[in-house]
C-alpha positions as a Markdown table, in Angstrom:
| # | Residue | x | y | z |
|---|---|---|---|---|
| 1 | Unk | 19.3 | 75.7 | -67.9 |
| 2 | Unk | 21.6 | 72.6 | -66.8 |
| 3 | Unk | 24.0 | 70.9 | -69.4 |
| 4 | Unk | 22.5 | 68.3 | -71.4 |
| 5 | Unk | 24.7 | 65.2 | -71.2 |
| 6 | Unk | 25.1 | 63.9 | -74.8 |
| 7 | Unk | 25.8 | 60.1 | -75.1 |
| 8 | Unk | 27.9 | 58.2 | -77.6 |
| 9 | Unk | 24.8 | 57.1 | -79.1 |
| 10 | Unk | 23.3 | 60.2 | -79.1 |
| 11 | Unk | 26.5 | 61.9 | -80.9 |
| 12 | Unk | 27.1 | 59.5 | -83.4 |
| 13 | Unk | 24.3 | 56.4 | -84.6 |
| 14 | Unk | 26.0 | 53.3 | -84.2 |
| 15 | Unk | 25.8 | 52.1 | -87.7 |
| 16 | Unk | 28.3 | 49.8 | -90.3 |
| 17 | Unk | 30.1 | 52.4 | -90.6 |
| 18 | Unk | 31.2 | 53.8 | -86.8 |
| 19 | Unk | 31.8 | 50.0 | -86.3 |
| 20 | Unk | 34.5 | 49.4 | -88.9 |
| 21 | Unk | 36.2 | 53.0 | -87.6 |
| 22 | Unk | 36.3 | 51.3 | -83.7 |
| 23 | Unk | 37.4 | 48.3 | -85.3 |
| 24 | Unk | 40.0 | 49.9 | -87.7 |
| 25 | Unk | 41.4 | 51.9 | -84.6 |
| 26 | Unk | 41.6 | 49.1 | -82.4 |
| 27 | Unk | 43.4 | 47.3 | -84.8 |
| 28 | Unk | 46.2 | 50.3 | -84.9 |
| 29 | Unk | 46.0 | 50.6 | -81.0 |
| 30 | Unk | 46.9 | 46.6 | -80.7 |
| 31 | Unk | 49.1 | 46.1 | -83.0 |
| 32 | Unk | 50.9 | 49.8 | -81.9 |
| 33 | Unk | 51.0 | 47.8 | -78.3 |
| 34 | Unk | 52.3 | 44.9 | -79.6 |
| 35 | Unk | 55.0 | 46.9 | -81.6 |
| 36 | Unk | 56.3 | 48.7 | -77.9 |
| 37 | Unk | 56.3 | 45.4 | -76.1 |
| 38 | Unk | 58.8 | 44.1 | -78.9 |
| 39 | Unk | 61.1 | 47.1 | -79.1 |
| 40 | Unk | 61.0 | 46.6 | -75.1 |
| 41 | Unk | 62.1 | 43.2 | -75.8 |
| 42 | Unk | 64.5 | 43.6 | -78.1 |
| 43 | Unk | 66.2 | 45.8 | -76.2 |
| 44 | Unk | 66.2 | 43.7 | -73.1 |
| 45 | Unk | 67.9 | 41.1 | -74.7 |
| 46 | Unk | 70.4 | 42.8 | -76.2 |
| 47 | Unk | 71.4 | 44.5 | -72.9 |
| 48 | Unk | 71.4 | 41.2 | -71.2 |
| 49 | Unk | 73.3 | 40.3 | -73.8 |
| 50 | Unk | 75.9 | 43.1 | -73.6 |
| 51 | Unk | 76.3 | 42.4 | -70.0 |
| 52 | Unk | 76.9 | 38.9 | -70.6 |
| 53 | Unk | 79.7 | 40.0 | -73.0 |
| 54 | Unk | 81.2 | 42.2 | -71.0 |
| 55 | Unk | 81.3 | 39.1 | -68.0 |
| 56 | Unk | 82.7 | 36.9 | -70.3 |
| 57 | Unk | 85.0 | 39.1 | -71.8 |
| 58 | Unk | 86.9 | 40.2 | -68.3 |
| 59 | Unk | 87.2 | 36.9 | -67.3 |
| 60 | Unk | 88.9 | 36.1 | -70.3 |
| 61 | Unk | 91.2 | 39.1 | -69.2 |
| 62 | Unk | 92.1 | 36.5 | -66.3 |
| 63 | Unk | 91.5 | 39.3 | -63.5 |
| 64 | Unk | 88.4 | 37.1 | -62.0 |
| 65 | Unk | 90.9 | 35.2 | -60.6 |
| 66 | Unk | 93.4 | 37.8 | -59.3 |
| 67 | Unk | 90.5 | 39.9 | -57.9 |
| 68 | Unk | 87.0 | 38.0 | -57.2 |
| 69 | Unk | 87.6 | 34.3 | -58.1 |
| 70 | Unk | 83.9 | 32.3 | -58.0 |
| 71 | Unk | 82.3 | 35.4 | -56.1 |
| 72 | Unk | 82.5 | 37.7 | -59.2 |
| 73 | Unk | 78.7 | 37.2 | -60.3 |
| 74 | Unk | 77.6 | 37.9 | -56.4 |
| 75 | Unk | 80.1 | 40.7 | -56.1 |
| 76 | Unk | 78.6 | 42.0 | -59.5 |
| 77 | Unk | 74.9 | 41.4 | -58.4 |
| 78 | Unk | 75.4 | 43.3 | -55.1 |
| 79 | Unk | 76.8 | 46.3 | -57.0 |
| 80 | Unk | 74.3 | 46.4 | -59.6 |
| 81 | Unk | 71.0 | 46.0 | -57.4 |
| 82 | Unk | 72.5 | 49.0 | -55.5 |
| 83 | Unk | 73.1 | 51.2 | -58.4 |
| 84 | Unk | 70.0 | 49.9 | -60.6 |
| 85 | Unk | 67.7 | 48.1 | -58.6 |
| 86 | Unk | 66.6 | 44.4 | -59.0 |
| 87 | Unk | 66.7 | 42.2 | -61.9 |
| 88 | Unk | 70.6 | 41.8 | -61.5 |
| 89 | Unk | 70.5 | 38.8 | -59.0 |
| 90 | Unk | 73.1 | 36.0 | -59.3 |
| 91 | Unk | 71.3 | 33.4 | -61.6 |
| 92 | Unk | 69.6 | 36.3 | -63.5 |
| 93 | Unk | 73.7 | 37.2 | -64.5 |
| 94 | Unk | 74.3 | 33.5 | -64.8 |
| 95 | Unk | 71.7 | 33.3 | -67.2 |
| 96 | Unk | 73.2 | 36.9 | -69.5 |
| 97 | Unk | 76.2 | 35.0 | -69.4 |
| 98 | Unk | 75.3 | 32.1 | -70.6 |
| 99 | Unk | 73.0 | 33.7 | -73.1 |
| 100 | Unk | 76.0 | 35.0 | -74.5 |
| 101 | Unk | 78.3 | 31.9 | -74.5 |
| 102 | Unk | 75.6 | 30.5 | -76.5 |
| 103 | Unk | 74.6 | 33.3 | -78.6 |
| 104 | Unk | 77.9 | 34.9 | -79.3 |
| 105 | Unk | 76.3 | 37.0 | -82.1 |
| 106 | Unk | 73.6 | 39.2 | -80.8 |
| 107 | Unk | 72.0 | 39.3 | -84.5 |
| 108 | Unk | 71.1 | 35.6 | -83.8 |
| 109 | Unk | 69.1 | 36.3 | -81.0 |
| 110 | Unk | 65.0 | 35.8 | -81.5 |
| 111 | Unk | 63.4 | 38.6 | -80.4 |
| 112 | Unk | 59.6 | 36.7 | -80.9 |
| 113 | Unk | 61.2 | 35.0 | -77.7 |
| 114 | Unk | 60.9 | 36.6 | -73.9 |
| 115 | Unk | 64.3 | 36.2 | -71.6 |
| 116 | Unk | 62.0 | 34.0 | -69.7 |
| 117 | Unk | 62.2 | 31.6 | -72.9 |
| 118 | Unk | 65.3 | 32.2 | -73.1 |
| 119 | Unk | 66.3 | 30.9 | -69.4 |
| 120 | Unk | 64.3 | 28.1 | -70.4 |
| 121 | Unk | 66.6 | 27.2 | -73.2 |
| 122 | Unk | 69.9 | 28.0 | -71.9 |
| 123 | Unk | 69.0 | 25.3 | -69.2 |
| 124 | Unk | 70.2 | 22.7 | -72.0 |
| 125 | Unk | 73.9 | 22.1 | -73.2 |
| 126 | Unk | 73.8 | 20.9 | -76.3 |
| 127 | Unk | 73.9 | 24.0 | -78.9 |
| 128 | Unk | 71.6 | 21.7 | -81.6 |
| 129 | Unk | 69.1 | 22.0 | -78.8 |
| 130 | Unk | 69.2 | 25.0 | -77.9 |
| 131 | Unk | 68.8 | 25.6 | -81.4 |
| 132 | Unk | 65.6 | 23.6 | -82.0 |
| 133 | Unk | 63.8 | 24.6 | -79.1 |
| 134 | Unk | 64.2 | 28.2 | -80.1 |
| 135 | Unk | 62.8 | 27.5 | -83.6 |
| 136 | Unk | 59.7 | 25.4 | -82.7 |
| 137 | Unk | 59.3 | 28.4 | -80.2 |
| 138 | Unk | 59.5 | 30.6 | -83.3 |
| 139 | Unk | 57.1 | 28.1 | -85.5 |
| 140 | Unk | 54.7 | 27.5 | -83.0 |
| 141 | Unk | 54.7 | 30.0 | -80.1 |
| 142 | Unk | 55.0 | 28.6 | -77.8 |
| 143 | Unk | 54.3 | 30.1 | -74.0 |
| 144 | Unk | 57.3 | 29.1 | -71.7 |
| 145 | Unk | 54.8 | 27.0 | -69.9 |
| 146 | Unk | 54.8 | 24.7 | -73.3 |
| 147 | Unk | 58.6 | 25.3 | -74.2 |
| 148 | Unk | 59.2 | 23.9 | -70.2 |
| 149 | Unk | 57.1 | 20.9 | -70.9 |
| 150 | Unk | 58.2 | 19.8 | -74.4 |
| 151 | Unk | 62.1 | 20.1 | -73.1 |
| 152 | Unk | 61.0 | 18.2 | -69.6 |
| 153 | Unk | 59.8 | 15.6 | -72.4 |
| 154 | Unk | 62.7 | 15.1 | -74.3 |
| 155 | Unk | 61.0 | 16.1 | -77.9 |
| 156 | Unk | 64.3 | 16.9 | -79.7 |
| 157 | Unk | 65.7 | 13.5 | -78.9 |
| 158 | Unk | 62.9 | 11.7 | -79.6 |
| 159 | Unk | 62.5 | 13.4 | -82.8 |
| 160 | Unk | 65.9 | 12.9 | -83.2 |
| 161 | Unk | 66.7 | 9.1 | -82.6 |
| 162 | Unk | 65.0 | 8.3 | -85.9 |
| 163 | Unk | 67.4 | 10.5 | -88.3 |
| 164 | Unk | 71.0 | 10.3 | -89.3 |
| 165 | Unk | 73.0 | 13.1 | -88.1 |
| 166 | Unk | 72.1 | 15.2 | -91.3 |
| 167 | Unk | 68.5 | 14.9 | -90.4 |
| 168 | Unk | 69.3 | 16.0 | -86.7 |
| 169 | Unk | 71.3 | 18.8 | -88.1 |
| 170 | Unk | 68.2 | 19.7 | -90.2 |
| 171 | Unk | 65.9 | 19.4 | -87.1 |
| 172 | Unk | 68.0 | 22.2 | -85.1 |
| 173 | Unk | 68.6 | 24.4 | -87.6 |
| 174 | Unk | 64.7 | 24.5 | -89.3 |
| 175 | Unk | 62.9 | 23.0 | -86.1 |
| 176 | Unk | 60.3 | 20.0 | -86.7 |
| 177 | Unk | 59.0 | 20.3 | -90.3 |
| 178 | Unk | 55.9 | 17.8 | -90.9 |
| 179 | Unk | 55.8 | 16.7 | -94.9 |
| 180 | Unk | 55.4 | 13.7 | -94.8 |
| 181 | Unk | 53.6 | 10.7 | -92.2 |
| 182 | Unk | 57.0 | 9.5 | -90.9 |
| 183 | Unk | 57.3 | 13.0 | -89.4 |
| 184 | Unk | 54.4 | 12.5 | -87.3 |
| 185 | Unk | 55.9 | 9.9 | -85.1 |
| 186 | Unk | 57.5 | 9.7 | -81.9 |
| 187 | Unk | 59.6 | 7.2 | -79.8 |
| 188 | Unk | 58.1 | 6.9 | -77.2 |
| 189 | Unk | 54.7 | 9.7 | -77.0 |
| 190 | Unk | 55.1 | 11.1 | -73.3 |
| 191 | Unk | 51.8 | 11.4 | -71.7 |
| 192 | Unk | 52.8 | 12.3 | -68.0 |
| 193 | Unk | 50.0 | 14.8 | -68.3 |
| 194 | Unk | 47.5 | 12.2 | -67.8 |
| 195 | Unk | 48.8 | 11.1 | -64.4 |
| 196 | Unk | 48.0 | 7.2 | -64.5 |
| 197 | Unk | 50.2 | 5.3 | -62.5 |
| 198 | Unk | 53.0 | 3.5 | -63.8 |
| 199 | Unk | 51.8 | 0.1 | -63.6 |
| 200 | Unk | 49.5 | -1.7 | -65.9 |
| 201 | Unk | 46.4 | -1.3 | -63.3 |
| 202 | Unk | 44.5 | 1.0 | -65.7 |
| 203 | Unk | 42.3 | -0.1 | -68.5 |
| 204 | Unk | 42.5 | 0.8 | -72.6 |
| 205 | Unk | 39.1 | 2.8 | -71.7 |
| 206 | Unk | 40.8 | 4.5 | -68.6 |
| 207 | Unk | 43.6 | 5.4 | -71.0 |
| 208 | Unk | 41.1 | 6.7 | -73.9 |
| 209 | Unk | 38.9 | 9.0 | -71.3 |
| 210 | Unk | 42.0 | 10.2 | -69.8 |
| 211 | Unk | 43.7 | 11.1 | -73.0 |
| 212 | Unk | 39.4 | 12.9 | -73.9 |
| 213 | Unk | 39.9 | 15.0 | -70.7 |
| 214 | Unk | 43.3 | 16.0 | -71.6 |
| 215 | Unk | 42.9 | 16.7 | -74.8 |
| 216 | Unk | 44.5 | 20.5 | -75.2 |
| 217 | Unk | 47.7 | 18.2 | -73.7 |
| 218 | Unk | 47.5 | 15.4 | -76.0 |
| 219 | Unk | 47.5 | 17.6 | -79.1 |
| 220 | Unk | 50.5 | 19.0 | -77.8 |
| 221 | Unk | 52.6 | 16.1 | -77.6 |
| 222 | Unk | 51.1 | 15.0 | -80.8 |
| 223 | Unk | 52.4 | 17.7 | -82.1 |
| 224 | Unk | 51.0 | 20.6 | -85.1 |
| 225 | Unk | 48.2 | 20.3 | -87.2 |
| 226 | Unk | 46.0 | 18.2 | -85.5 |
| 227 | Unk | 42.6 | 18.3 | -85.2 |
| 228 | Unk | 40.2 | 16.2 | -82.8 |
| 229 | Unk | 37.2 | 14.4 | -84.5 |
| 230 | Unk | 36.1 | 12.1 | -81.9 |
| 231 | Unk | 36.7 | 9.3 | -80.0 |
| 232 | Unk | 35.3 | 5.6 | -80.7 |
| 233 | Unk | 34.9 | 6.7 | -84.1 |
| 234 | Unk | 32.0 | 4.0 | -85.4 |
| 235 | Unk | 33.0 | 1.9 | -88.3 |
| 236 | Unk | 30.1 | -0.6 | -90.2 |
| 237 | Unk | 30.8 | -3.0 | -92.9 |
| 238 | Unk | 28.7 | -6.3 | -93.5 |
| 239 | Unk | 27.2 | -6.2 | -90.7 |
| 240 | Unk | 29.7 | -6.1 | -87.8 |
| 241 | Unk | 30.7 | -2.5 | -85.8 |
| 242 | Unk | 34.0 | -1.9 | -85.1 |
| 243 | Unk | 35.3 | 1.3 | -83.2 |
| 244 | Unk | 38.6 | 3.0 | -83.7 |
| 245 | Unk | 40.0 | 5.0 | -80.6 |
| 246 | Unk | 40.5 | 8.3 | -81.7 |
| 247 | Unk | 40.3 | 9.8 | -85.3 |
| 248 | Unk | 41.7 | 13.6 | -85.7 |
| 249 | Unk | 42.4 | 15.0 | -89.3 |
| 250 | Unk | 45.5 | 17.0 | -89.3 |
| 251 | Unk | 45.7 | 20.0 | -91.3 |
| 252 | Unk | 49.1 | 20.3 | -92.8 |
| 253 | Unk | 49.8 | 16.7 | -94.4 |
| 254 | Unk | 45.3 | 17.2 | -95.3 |
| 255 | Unk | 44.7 | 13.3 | -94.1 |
| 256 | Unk | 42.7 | 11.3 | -91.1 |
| 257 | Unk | 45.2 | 10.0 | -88.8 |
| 258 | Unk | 43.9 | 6.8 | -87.1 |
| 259 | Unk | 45.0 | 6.3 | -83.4 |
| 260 | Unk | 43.8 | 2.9 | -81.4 |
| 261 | Unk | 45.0 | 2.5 | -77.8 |
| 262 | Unk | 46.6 | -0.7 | -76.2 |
| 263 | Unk | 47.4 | -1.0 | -72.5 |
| 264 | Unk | 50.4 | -3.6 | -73.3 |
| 265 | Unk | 52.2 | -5.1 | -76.2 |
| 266 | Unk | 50.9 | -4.3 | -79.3 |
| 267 | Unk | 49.8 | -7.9 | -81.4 |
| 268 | Unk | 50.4 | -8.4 | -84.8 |
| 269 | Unk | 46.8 | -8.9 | -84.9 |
| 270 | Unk | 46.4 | -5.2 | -84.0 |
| 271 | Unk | 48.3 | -4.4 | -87.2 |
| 272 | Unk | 45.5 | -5.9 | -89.0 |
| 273 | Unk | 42.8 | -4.1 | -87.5 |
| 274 | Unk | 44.2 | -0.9 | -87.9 |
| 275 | Unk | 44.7 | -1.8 | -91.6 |
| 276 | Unk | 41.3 | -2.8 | -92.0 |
| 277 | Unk | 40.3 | 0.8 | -90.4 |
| 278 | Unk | 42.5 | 2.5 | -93.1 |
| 279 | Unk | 41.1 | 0.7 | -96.5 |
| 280 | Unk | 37.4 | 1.7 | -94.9 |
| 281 | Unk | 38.8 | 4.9 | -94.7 |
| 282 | Unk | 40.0 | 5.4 | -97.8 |
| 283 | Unk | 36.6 | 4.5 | -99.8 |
| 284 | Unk | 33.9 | 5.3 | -97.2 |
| 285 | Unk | 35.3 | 8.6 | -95.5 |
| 286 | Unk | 38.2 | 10.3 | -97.4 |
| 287 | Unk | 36.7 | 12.9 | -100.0 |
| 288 | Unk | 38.9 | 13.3 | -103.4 |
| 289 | Unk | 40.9 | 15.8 | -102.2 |
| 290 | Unk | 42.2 | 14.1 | -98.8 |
| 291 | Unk | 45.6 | 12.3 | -98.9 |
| 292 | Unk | 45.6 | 9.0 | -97.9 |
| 293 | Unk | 44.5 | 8.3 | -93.9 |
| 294 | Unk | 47.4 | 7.4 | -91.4 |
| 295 | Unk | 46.8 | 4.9 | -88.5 |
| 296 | Unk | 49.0 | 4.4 | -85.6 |
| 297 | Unk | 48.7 | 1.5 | -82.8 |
| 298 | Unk | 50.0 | 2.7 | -80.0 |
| 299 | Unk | 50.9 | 1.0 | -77.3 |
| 300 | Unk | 53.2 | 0.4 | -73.3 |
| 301 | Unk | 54.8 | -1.9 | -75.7 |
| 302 | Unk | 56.6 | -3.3 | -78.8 |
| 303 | Unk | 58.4 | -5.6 | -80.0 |
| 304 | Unk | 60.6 | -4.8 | -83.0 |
| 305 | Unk | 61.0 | -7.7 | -84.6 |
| 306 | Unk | 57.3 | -8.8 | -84.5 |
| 307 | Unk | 56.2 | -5.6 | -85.7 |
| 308 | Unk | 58.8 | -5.4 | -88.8 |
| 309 | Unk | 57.0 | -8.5 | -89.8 |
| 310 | Unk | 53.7 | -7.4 | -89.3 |
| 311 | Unk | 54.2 | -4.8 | -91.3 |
| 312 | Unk | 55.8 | -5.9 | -94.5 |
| 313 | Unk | 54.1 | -5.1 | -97.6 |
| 314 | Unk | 51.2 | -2.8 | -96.1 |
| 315 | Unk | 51.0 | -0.3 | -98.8 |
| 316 | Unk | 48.7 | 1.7 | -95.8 |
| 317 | Unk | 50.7 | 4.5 | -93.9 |
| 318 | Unk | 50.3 | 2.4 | -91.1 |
| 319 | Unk | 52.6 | 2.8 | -87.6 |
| 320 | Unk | 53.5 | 1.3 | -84.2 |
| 321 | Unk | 54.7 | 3.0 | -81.7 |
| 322 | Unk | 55.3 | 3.5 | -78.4 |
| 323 | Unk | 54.4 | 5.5 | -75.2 |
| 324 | Unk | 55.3 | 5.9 | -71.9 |
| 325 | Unk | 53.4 | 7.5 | -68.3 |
| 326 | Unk | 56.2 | 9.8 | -67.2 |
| 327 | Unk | 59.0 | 12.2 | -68.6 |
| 328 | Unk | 62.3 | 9.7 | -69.9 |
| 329 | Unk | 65.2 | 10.3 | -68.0 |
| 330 | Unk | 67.4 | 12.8 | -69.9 |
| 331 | Unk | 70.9 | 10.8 | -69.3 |
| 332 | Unk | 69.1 | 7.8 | -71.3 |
| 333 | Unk | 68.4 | 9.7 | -74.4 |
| 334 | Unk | 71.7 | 11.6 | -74.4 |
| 335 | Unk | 73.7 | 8.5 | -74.3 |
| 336 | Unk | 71.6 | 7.2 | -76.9 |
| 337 | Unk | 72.1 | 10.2 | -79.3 |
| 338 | Unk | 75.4 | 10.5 | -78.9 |
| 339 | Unk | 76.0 | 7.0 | -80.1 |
| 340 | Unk | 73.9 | 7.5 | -83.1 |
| 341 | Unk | 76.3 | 10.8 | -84.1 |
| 342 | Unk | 79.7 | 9.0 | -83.0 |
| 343 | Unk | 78.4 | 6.5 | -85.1 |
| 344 | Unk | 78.0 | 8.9 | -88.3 |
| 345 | Unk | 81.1 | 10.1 | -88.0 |
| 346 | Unk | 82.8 | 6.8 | -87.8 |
| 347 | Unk | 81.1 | 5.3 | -91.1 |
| 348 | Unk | 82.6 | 9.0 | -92.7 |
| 349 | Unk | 85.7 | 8.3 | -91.7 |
């Protein structure tokens, strides 16, 4: 008599039971896997780490310059691929190096983050950087697609120009922390992702159906806790239709935030719409246990003086701001937050 294959279904009936045990073991299995890849991690770094120290340290001994001079990292990457095999090239030592110039206490070091994060950051010079990016990577994981992006953008100095330096101080050591509507906004929003050109030769509804298709970008660069409720969001009162733009609730500050799109300038008049969509918010949409809705016009352009008067006594959480079609230039922003710091510490002294 042959042998009588016996199924799985056979052996055991697939009922509530059997389920939870497969789910209940795949649970160990993934997070048992997840738990290897971060002891394989951790101990990555720290040994790129340790090599970085010891770099550091023996040019501080001042024999670089008796023995190798600018060739030591080459000299060292030669000897090392031959003993251990790749992953010692120059820039990957450039990088250990650096990691430990700016980490010079390994007990600092993230382990949530990947040394390809870490290239990533050690790209920037500014240690309050560093230090933000590496937070908002903790916060948020981010992949080091995003992490690439939102440096490319300029985030921490844009988040940054609208603090003192306490508040930038507060932004690299804690990372972006949204409590209240003022931490929403940006200057400018970057949308490079939506590849318009430059020049005004695109339309308000160009800008909207761009921003619909690129929507997993937008809410990026909007930044966490939004959620997308629609666009052209239809609004009725005696008799005349209005539309606003876009209308996302975000989750954290538990409120409708109002976006309407304007190709140029934004108009004092534009204030007044967006006003208008906040009070209909408040007593036709909000339920009891929303926060009050935030609206912000956003637009190529402002002008600040126009807009500070436009603004005056709205009680709304109302906003203006601007954005911009490709990444800011990085030597702009600098200068421009190293003015507002020089100018902290001069009002101290």
């Amino acid at each position: 008599m042959e042998n009588e294959i016996i199924t799985t279904e056979e052996a055991q009936p697939v009922n509530g039971a059997y389920k939870q045990l497969l789910t209940d073991i795949g649970q160990l299995i993934a997070n048992g896997r997840k738990q290897v890849l971060s002891a394989v991690n951790t101990t990555m770094l720290q040994m790129y780490w340790g090599i970085g120290q010891h770099i550091v340290e023996y040019e501080q001994n001042g024999e670089i310059r008796a023995q190798y001079g600018k060739s030591l990292l080459s000299t060292i990457s030669k000897d090392l691929t031959q003993l251990y095999g790749s992953g010692f090239n120059r820039n990957n030592l450039q990088y250990m190096r650096k990691l430990y110039m700016a980490f010079p206490n390994c007990t600092t070091l993230s382990c949530k983050l990947s040394w390809s994060h870490y290239i990533e950051l050690l790209k920037a010079d500014d240690p309050l950087e560093i230090a933000f990016y590496m937070r908002q990577c903790e916060q948020d994981q981010w992949s080091v697609r995003v992490l690439k992006r939102q440096m490319n953008s300029m985030l921490f100095q844009r988040l940054a120009l609208s603090k003192d330096k306490e508040g930038v101080l507060q932004l690299a050591q804690g990372g972006n922390g949204v409590k209240q509507p003022e931490d929403l906004l940006r200057d400018p929003y970057v949308l490079e992702f939506l590849q318009l050109p430059e020049k005004p030769k695109y339309t308000e509804g160009d800008l909207e159906q761009k921003i619909c298709e690129n929507m997993k970008d937008f809410l990026l660069e909007l930044g966490k806790g939004f959620a997308f409720i629609k666009s052209q969001y239809p609004i009725n009162m005696a008799g005349r239709h209005f539309r606003c733009d876009l209308v996302f609730y975000h989750c954290i500050l538990k409120c409708y935030v109002l976006i309407d799109l304007k190709r140029g300038e934004i108009q004092y008049e534009d204030i007044g719409q967006m006003n208008l969509y906040l009070n209909y918010f408040k007593h036709e949409v909000c339920q009891p246990d929303d926060n009050p809705p935030i609206g912000i016009v956003l637009g190529a352009k402002k002008d600040e003086v126009v807009m500070e008067y436009a603004l005056e006594g709205i009680t709304n959480n109302l906003f203006a701001a601007r954005y911009q079609l490709y990444l800011p230039k990085r030597e702009d922003f600098q200068a421009r937050m190293d003015y507002i710091m020089q100018q902290e510490d001069n009002r101290k002294e």
